[in-house]
C-alpha positions as CSV (number, residue, x, y, z in Angstrom):
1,X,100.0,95.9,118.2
2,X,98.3,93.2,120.3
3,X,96.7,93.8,123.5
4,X,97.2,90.7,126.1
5,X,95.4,89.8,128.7
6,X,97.7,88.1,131.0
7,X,99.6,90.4,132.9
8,X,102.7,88.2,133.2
9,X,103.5,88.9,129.4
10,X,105.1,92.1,127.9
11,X,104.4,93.3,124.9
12,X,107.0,95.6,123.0
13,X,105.6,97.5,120.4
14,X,107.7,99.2,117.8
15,X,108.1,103.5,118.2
16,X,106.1,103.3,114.6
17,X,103.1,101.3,115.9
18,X,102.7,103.6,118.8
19,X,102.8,106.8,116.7
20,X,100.1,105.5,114.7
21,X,97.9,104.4,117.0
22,X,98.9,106.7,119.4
23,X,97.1,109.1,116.2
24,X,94.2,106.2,116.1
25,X,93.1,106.6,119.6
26,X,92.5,110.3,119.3
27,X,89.6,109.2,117.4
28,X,88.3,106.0,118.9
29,X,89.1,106.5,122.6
30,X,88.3,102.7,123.8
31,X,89.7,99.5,122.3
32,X,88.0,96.3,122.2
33,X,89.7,92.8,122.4
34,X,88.4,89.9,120.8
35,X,89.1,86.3,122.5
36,X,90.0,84.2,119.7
37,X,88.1,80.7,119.5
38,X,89.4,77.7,119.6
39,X,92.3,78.0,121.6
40,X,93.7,81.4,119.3
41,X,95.9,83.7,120.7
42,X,93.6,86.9,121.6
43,X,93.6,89.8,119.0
44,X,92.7,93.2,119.3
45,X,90.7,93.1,116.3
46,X,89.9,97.0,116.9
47,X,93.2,98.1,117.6
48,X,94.6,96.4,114.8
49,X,92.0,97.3,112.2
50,X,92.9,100.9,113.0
51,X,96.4,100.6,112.5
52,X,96.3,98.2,109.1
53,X,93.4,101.4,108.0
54,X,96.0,104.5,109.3
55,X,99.1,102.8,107.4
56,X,97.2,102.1,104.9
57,X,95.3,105.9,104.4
58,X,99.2,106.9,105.0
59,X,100.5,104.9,102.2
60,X,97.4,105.5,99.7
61,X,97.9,109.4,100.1
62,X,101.2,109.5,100.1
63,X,101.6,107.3,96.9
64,X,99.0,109.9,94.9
65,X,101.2,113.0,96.6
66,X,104.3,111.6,95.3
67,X,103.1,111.0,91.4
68,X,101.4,114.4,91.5
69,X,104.8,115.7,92.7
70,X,106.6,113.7,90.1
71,X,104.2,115.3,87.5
72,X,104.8,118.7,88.3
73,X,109.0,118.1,88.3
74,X,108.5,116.1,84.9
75,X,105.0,116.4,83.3
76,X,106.7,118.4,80.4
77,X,109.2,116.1,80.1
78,X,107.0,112.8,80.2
79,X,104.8,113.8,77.6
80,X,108.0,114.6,75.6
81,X,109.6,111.2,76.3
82,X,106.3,109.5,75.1
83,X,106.0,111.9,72.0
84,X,109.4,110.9,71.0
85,X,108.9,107.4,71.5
86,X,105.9,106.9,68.8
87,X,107.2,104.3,66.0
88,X,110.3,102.8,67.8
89,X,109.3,99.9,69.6
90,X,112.6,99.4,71.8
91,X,112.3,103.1,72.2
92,X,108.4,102.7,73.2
93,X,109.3,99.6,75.8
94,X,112.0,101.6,77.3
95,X,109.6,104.9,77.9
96,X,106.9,103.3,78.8
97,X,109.4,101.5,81.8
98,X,110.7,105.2,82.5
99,X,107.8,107.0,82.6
100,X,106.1,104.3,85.1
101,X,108.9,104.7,87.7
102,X,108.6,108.4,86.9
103,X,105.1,109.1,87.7
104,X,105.0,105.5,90.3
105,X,101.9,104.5,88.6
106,X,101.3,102.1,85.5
107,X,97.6,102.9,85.4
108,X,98.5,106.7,85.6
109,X,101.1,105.7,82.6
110,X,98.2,104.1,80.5
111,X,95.6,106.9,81.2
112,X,97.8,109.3,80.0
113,X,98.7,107.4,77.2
114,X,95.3,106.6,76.6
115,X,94.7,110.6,76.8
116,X,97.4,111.3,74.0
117,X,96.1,108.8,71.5
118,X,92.6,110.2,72.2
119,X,94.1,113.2,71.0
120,X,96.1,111.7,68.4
121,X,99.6,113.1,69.4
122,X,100.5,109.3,70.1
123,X,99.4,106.5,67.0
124,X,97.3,103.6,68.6
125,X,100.1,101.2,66.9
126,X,103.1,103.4,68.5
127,X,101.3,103.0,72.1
128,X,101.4,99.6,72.2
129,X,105.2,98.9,73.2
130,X,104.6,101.9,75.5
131,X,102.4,99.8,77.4
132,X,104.4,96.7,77.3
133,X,106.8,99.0,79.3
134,X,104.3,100.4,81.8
135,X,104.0,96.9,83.0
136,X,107.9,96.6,83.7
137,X,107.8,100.1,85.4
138,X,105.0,99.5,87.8
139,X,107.5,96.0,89.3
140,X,110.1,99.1,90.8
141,X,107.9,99.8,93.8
142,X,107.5,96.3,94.4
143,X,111.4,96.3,94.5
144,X,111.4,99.2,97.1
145,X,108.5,97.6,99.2
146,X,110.8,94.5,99.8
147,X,113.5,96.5,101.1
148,X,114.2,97.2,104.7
149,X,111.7,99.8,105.7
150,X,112.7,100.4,109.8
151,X,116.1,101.4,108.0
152,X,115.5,103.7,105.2
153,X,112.6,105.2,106.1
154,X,113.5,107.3,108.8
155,X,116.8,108.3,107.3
156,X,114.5,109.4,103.8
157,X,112.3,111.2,106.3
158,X,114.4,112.9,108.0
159,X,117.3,113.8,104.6
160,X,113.8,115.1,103.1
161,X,112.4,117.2,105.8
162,X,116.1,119.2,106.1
163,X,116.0,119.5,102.4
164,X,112.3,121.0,102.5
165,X,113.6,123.2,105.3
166,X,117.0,124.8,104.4
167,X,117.2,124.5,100.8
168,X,116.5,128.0,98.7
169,X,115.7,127.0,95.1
170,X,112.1,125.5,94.4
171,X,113.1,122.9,92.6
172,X,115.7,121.4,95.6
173,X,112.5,122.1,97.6
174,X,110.3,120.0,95.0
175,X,112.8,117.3,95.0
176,X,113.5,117.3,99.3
177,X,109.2,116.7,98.9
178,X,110.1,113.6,96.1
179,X,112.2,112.2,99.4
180,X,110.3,112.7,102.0
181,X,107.1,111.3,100.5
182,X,108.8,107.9,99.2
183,X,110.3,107.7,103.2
184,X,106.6,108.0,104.2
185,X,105.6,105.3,101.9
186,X,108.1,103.4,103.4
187,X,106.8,104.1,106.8
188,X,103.3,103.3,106.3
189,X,104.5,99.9,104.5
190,X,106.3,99.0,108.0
191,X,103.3,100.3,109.7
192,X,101.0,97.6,107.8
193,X,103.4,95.0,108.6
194,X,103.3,95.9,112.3
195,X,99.8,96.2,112.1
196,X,99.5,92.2,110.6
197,X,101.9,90.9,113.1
198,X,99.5,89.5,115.2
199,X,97.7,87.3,112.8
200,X,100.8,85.4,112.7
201,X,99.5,83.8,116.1
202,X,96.0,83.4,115.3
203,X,95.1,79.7,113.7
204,X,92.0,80.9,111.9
205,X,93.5,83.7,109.8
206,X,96.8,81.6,109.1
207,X,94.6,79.2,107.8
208,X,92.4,81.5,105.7
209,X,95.7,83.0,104.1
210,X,96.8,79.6,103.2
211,X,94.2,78.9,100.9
212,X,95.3,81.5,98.8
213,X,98.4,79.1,97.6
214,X,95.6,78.0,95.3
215,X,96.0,80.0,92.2
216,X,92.1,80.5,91.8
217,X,91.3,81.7,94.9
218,X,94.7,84.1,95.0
219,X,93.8,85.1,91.8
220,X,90.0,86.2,92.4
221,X,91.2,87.6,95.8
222,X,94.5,89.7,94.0
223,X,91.8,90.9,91.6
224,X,89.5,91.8,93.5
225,X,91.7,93.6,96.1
226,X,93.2,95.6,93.6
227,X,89.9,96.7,92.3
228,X,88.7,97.7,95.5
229,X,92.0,100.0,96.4
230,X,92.2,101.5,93.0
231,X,96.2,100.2,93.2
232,X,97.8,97.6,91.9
233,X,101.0,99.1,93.8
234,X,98.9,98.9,97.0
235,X,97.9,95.2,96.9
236,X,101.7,94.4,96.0
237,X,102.1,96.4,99.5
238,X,99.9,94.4,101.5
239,X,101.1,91.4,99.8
240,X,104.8,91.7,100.6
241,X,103.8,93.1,104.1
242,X,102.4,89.8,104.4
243,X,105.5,87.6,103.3
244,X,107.5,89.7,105.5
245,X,105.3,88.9,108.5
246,X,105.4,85.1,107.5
247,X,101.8,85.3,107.3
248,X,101.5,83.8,103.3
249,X,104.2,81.9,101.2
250,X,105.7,82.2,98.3
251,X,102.9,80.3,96.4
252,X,100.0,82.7,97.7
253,X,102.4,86.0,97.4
254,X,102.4,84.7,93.5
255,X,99.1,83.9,93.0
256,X,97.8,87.3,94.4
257,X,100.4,89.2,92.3
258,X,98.6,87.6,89.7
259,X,95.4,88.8,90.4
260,X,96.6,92.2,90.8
261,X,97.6,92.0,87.3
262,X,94.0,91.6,86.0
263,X,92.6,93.9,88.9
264,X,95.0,96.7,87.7
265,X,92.6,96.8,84.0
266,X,90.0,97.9,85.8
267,X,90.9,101.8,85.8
268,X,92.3,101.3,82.2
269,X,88.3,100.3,81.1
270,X,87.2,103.6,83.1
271,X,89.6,105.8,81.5
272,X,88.9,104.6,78.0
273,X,84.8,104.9,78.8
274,X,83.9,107.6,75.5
275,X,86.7,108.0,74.3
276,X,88.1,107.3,70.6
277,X,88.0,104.1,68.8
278,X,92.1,104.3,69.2
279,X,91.8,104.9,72.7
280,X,89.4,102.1,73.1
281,X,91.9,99.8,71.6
282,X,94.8,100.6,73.5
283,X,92.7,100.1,76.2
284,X,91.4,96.5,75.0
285,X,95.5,95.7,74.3
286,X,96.0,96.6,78.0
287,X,93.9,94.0,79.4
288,X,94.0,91.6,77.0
289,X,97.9,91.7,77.5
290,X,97.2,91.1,81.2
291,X,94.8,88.6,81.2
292,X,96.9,86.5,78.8
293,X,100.0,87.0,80.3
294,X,98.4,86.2,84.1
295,X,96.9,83.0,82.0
296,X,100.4,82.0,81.2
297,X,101.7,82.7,84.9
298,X,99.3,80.1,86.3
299,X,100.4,77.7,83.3
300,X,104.0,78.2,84.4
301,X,103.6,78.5,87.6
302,X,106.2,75.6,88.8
303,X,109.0,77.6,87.2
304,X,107.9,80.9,88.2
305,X,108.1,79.6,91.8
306,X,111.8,77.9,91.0
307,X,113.3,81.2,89.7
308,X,111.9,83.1,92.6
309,X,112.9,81.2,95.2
310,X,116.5,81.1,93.3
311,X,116.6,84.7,93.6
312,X,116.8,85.1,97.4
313,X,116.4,83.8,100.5
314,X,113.5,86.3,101.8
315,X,109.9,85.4,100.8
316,X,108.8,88.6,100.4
317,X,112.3,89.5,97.8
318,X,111.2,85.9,96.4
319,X,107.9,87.7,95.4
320,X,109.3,91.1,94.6
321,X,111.6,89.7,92.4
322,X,109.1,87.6,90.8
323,X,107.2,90.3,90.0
324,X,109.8,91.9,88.1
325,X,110.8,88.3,86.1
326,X,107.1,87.7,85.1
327,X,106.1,91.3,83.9
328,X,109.6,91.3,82.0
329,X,109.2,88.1,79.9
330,X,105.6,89.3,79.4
331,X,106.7,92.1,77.6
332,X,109.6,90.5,76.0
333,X,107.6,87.7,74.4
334,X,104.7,90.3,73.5
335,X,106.7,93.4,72.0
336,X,107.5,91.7,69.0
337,X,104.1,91.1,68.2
338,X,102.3,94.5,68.6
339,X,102.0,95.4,65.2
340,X,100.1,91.9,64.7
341,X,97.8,92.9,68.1
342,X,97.6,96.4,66.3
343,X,95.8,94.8,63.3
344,X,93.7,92.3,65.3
345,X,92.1,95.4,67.3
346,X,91.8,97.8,64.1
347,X,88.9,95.0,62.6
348,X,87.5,94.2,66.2
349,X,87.5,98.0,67.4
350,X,86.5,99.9,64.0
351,X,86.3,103.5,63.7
352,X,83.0,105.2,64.9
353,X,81.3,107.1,61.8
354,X,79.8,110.7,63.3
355,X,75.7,110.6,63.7
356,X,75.5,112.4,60.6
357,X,77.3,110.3,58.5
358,X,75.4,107.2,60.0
359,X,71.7,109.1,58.8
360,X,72.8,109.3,55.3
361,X,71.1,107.3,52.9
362,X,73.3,104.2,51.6
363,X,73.2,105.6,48.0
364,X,75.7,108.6,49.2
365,X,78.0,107.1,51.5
């Protein structure tokens, strides 16, 4: 919300943005505006900040509610759908896509795919379309973040809460939860939208946005973002909040969706930390599939861009949509070659011989 100075000027906020700060200013009583320099519009750096860091605590929690939700309605069921997967690879892509939209969460996908080859109730090879599909399955939420949020929202709010309310059997109840927590995450995306609103205005943030259109620096920043939030799905929040606030194009929406692909690896390497040697190549395939495929983004950039902006009219759809294309063709151009990755990471990750069987002389091995 942005606090003005001049008294002449009315400011309408939106019934979201009042709720949340209305929440904010329990905590932090006095609000602090910022003049902006060189002839900016003033910001209430404070107020704002507070907002963006409510909507985006909102969104975070309710984004690990909902998967743990989805897990207990299907967590039987997922682990069943993986099992039955192993040595199909059509049947492995297609999982691996269901199970992401399931649980809302590639990198919850790959850990507990990492997990069940650890444990060898999934082959290393047999994982490998599996993750292919994760990839596909995380570009849904990006889809639902591009949608109109001041209409669904409240109407998934509101169909959830009378489900948790009147409905007898636990699962109805489980499900009314499922509802209401995807309303909520589309409430706190329109509250980091409304929180954002009033950098349109200021020169010097515009300007600092802008320079993400170079894929380098979108790329390191994507990256970087993601690692910092733990989410992959988060950054593709903020970065669609920012297309739908005008606030980046088309060009720096793609280039930190890039870098959101890399970032995502990050919990992929921590899960796979002591684990197997088939675990550790899964994980390897994971982000060396990213990287690669992010490399070939940037080299076909110009017709990434084309297709996107083909696709709709709305920047932010333009980057959704994109999102969906690039991690697609990633996996269709890779899934035909995982037996050939499988082989490559079998000689560069061997098998780790037990401590006893490493002490034995070489004449008895």
């Amino acid at each position: 919300m942005r606090m003005s100075s001049t008294p002449t000027r009315a400011v309408v906020s939106s019934p979201r943005t009042l709720f949340v700060q209305a929440l904010v200013l329990l905590s932090s009583p006095v609000a602090l505006a910022a003049p902006g320099g060189n002839g900016d519009t003033e910001v209430d750096w404070l107020g704002m900040g507070a907002t963006f860091a409510a909507g985006l605590a909102v969104f975070l929690w309710s984004v690990r509610a909902l998967a743990m939700c989805l897990r207990d309605v299907a967590s039987e069921r997922v682990k069943a759908v993986l099992h039955k997967s192993a040595g199909n690879r059509l049947k492995g892509l297609l999982s691996g896509t269901a199970v992401t939209v399931v649980l809302d969460s590639s990198s919850a996908t790959i850990i507990l795919l990492i997990a069940l080859v650890d444990a060898r109730l999934i082959g290393f090879g047999a994982s490998l379309p599996v993750i292919l599909g994760s990839n596909i399955g995380t570009t849904f939420s990006s889809q639902v973040f591009a949608v109109n949020n001041d209409l669904y929202a409240p109407a998934l709010l509101l169909a959830g809460l009378l489900t948790l309310v009147l409905a007898r059997a636990d699962k109805a109840k489980r499900w009314g939860e499922v509802v209401f927590l995807i309303g909520l995450i589309l409430f706190a995306l329109g509250t980091l939208g409304d929180a954002m609103a009033p950098l349109a205005d200021h020169d010097g943030v515009k300007a600092w946005l802008l320079s993400f259109a170079h894929p380098a620096t979108g790329i390191l920043a994507g990256a970087a973002g993601t690692v910092a939030i733990q989410s992959s799905s988060a950054m593709m929040a903020i970065v669609i909040a920012l297309a739908s606030q005008q606030l980046i194009g088309l060009d720096a929406g793609l280039a930190l969706m890039l870098g959101a692909e890399i970032g995502t690896c990050a919990d992929t390497l921590v899960a796979a930390i002591g684990r197997s040697a088939a675990a550790l190549r899964a994980a390897a395939f994971h982000v060396g599939f990213n990287i690669v495929t992010a490399a070939l983004g940037v080299a076909l950039l110009a017709p990434l861009t084309q297709l996107a902006r083909w696709s709709s009219s709305d920047v932010a759809h333009q980057i959704a949509n994109a999102h969906v294309a690039f991690n697609v063709i990633g996996a269709l151009l890779f899934i035909g070659f995982t037996g050939t990755a499988a082989r490559w990471l079998e000689r560069w990750v061997p098998e780790r011989r037990a401590p006893a069987e490493r002490l034995r002389p070489a004449a008895d091995v």
